[in-house]
N, C-alpha and C positions, 0 to 999 in steps of 0.2 A: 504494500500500500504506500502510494507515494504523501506524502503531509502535506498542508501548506499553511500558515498563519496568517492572518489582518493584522499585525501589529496593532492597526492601526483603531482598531475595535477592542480590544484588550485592555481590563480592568484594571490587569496586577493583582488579580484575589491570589495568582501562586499557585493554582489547582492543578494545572496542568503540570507544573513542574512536580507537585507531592506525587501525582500518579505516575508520573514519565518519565523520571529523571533521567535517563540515559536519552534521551529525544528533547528533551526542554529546559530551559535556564531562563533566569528575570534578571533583565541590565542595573544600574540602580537603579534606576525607577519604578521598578517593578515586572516591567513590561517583558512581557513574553519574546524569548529568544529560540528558535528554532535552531537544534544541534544537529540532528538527523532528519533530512529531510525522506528519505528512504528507507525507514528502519527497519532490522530484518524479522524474520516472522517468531522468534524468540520474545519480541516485545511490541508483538500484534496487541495483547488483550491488554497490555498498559498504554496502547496508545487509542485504542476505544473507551478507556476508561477517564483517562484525560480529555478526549471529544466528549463524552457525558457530564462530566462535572465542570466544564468552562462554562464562565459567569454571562461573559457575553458573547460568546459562541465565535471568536477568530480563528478557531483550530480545525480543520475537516480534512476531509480526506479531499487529493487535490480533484478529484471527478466531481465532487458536490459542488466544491466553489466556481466550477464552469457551470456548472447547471443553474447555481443561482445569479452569475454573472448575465447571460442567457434570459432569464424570467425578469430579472430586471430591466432592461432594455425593451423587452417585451417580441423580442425574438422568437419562432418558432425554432424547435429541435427539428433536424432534418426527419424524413422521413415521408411516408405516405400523405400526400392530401386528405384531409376530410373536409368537407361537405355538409352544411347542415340546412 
């Protein structure tokens, strides 16, 4: 699973790093640092655990943040036409 974070949406509640530590670090400001952006599948379930418990959700997996890049511009996914 590849990672990606929004720094820029990030609290600094720290969550991410108590769950992930080998994948997450906070600058002094708090702010969420991305260490492994690729982590290997040894610290799969710590880095979904870390995506559940972030405060304001900058952490996902990088598929999701295209999707929500995507829905916000108000872009269609490729695919079939529908017709209504």
């Amino acid at each position: 699973m590849k990672v990606e974070l929004e720094a820029d949406k990030c609290v600094a509640s720290g969550q991410c790093v108590l769950a992930a530590m080998d994948v997450f670090d906070q600058d002094d400001d708090g702010i969420a640092i991305l260490l492994e952006e690729k982590p290997g599948p040894e610290l799969l379930d710590d880095v979904k655990e870390a995506i559940a418990v972030c405060a304001a959700r900058p952490v996902r997996p990088a598929a999701a943040l295209q999707a929500a890049a995507v829905q916000r511009v108000g872009a269609r996914p490729a695919g079939p036409a529908h017709h209504v």
